[in-house]
Kinemage of the C-alpha trace (Angstrom):
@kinemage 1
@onewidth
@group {chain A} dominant
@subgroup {mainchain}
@vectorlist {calphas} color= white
{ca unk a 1} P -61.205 43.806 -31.994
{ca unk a 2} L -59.034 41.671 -29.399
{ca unk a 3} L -58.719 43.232 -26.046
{ca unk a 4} L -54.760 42.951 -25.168
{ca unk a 5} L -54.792 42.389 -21.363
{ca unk a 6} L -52.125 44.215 -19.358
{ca unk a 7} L -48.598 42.416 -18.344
{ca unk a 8} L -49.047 41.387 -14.877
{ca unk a 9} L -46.510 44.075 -12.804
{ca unk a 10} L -43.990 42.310 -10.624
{ca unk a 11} L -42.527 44.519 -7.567
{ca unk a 12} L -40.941 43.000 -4.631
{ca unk a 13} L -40.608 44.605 -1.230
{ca unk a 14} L -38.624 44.009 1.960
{ca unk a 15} L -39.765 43.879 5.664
{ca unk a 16} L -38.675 43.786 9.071
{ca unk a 17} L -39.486 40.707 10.788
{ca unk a 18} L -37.740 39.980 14.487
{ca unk a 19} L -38.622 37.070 16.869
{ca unk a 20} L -38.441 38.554 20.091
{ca unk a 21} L -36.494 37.151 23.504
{ca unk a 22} L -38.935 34.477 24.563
{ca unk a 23} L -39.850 32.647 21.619
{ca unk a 24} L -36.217 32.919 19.805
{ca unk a 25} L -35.970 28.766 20.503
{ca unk a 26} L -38.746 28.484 18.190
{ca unk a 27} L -36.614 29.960 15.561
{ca unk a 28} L -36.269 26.792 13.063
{ca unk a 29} L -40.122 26.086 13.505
{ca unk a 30} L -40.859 29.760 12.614
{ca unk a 31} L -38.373 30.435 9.727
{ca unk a 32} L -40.059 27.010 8.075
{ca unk a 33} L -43.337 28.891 8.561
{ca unk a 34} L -42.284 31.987 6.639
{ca unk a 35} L -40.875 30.090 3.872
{ca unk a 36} L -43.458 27.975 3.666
{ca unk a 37} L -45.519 31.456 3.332
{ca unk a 38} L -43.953 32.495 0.417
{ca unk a 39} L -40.990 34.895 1.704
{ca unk a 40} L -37.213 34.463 1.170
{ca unk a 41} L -34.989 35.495 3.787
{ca unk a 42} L -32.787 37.725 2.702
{ca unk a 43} L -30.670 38.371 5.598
{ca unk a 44} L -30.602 37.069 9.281
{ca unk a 45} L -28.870 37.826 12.546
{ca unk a 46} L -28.838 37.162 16.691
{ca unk a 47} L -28.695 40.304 18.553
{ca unk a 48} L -29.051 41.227 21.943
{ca unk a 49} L -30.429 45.055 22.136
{ca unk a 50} L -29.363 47.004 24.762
{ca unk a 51} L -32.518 49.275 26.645
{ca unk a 52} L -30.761 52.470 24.821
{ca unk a 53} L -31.221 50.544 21.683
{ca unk a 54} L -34.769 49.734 22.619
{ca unk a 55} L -35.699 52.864 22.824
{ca unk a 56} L -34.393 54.075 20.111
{ca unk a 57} L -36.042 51.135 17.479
{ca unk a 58} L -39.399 52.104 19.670
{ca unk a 59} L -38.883 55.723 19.124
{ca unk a 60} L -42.579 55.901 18.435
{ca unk a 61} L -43.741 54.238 21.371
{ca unk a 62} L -41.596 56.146 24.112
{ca unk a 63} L -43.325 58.131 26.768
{ca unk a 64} L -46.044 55.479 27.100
{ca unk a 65} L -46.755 53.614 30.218
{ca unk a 66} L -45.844 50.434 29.227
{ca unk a 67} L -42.736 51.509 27.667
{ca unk a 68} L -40.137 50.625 30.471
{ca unk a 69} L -42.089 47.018 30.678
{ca unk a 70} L -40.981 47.068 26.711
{ca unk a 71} L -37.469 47.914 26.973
{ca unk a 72} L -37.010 45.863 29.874
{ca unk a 73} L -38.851 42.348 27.637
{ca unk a 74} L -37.047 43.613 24.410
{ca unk a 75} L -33.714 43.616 26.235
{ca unk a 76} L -33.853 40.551 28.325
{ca unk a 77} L -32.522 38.551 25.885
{ca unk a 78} L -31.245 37.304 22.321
{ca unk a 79} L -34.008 38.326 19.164
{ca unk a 80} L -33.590 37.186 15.487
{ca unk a 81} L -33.869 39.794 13.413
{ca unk a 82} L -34.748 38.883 9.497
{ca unk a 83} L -35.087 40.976 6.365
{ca unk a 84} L -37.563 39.441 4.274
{ca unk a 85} L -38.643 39.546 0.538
{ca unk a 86} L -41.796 39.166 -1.855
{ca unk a 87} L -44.652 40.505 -3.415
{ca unk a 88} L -46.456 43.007 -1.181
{ca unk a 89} L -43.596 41.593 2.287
{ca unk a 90} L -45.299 44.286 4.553
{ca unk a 91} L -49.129 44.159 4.207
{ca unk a 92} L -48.515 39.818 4.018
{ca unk a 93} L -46.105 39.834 7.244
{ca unk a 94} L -48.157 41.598 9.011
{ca unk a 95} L -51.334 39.716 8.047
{ca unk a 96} L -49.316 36.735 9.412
{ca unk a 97} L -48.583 37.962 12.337
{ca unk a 98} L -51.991 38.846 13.386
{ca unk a 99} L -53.018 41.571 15.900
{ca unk a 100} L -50.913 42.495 18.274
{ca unk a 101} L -52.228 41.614 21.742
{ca unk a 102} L -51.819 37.774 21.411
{ca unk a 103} L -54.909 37.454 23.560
{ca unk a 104} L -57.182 38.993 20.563
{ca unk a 105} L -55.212 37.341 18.025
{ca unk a 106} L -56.367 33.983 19.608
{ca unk a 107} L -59.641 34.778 19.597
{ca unk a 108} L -59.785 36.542 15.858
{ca unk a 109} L -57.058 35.582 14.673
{ca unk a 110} L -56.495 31.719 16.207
{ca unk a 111} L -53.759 30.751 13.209
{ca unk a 112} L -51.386 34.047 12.942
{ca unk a 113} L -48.212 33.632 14.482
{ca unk a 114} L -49.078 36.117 17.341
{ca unk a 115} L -51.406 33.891 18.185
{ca unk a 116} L -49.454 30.681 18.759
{ca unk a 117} L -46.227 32.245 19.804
{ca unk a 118} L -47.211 35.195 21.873
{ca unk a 119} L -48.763 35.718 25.359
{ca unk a 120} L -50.513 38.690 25.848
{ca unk a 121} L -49.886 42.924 24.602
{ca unk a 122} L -46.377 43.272 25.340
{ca unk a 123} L -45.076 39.539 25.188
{ca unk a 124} L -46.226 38.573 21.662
{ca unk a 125} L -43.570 37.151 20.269
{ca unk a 126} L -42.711 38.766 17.089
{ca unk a 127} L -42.651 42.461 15.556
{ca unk a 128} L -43.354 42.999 12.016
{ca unk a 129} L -42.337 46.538 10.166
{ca unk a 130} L -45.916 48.425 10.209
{ca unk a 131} L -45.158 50.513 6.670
{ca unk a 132} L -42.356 50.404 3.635
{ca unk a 133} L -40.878 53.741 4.518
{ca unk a 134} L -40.971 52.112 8.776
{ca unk a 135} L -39.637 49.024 7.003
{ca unk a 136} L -36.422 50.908 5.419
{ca unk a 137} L -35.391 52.487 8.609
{ca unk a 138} L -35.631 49.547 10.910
{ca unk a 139} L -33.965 47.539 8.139
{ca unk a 140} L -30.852 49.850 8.585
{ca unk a 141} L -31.175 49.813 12.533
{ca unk a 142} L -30.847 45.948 12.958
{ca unk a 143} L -28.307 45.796 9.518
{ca unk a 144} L -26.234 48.923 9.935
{ca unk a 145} L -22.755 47.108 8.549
{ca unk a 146} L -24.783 44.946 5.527
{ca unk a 147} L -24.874 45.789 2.141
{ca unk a 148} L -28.739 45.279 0.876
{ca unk a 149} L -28.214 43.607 -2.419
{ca unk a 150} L -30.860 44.595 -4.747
{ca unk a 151} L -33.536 42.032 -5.787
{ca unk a 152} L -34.816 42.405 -9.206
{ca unk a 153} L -38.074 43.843 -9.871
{ca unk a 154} L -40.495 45.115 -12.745
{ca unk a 155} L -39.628 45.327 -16.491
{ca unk a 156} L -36.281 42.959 -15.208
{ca unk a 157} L -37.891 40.390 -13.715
{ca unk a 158} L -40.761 40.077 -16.464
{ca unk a 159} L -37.525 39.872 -19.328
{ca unk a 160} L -36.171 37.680 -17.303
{ca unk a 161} L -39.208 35.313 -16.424
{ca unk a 162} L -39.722 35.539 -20.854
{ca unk a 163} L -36.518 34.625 -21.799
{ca unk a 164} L -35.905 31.405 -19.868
{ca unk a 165} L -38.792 30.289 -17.627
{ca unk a 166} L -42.581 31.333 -19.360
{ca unk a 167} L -41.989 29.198 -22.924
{ca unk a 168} L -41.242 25.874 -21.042
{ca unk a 169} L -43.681 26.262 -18.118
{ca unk a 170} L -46.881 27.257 -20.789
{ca unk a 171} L -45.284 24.133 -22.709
{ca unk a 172} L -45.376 21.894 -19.610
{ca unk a 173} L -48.562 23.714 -18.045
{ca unk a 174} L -50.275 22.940 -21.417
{ca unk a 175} L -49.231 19.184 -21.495
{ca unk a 176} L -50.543 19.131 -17.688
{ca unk a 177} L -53.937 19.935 -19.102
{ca unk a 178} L -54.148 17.287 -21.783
{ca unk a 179} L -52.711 14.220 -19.580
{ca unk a 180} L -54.540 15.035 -16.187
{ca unk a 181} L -52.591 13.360 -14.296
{ca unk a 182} L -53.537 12.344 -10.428
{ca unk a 183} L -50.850 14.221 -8.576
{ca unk a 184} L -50.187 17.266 -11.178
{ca unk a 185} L -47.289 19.092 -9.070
{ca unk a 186} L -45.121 15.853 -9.161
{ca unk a 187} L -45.869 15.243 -12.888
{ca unk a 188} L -45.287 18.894 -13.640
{ca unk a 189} L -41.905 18.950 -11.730
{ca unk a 190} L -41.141 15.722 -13.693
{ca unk a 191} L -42.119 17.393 -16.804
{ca unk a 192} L -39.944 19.853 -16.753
{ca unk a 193} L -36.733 18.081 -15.592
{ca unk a 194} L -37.172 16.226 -18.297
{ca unk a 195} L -37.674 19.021 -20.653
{ca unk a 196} L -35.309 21.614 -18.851
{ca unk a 197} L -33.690 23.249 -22.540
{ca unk a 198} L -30.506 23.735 -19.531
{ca unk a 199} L -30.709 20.245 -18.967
{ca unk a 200} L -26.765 19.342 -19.580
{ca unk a 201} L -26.376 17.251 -22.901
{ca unk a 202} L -23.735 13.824 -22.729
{ca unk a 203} L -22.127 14.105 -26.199
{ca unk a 204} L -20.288 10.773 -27.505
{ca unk a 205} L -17.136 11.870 -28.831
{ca unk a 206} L -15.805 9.531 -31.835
{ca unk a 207} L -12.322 8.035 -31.226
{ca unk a 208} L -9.566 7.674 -34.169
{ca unk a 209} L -10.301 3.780 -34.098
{ca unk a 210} L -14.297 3.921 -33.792
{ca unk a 211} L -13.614 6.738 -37.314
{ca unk a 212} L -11.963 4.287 -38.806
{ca unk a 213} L -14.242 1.096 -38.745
């Protein structure tokens, strides 16, 4: 008896990310980075927090000793704050951020983003949300006034992904694996510009005098 295999789920989250003072001139280099990891950016501003709004988006971390050194850091200049989206945003963002202390990031971690931006524990150049429900709520500190248009998920995606993408990407996928071309990616985008069913049609229309001959 054939074994049906499961419909692979599709659920997209949203995370926190913020590029803190000292590194926000590395802003283009680092948003190419993301993108280039797979995340859209949903939403993006320049802020400068205040030390009350420090300490209020480091709730958690008030009372500590080094908590005046991070209001003072957080609030010494502009930060970038970003909302972004895929598959699994908070376990990935923060796997691309690395540890915290940018000192142990270089040494475990030499390629996360803590790494090559930050400087030590409290200068590491970027925060990442550390949990979805954390995620939410810091979302709505640094986006108070924005309305979070939904991005489609589950059962809407996969109807979605059915109806107009899956039929001429197997087609194309399955023509890949026939020719075997040398660079597949450019002769699989080719493919399918060339057999986009969207792909605008020019229609000759007949004049009187062409109907008449």
């Amino acid at each position: 008896m054939e074994r049906l295999m499961p419909e692979p789920q599709i659920f997209v989250e949203k995370t926190l990310a913020l590029i803190k003072p000292d590194v926000v001139d590395k802003e283009e280099e680092i948003e190419d980075l993301i993108l280039r990891s797979g995340f859209l950016i949903v939403q993006k501003r320049k802020l400068q927090l205040s030390p009350e709004q420090c300490s209020i988006f480091y709730a958690d971390q008030y009372g500590k000793m080094f908590f005046p050194n991070l209001a003072a850091y957080m609030s010494s200049g502009p930060s970038l704050a970003m909302v972004l989206a895929r598959h699994r945003a908070v376990s990935y963002w923060k796997e691309l951020l690395g540890p915290s202390n940018s000192i142990k990031a270089r040494l475990t971690h030499p390629h996360s983003l803590r790494a090559i931006y930050g400087t030590d524990d409290l200068r590491n150049g970027l925060h990442g949300s550390f949990s979805i429900p954390l995620a939410e709520r810091e979302i709505r500190f640094m986006f108070p006034e924005a309305i979070s248009e939904p991005i489609p998920a589950g059962q809407r995606v996969r109807d979605y992904l059915n109806l107009h993408v899956y039929p001429t990407l197997l087609a194309g996928l399955t023509a890949l694996c026939k020719e075997k071309p040398a660079d597949p990616m450019i002769w699989l985008a080719d493919w399918l510009i060339e057999h986009n069913p969207n792909k605008p049609r020019l229609r000759h229309h007949v004049t009187a005098e062409e109907h008449q001959e």
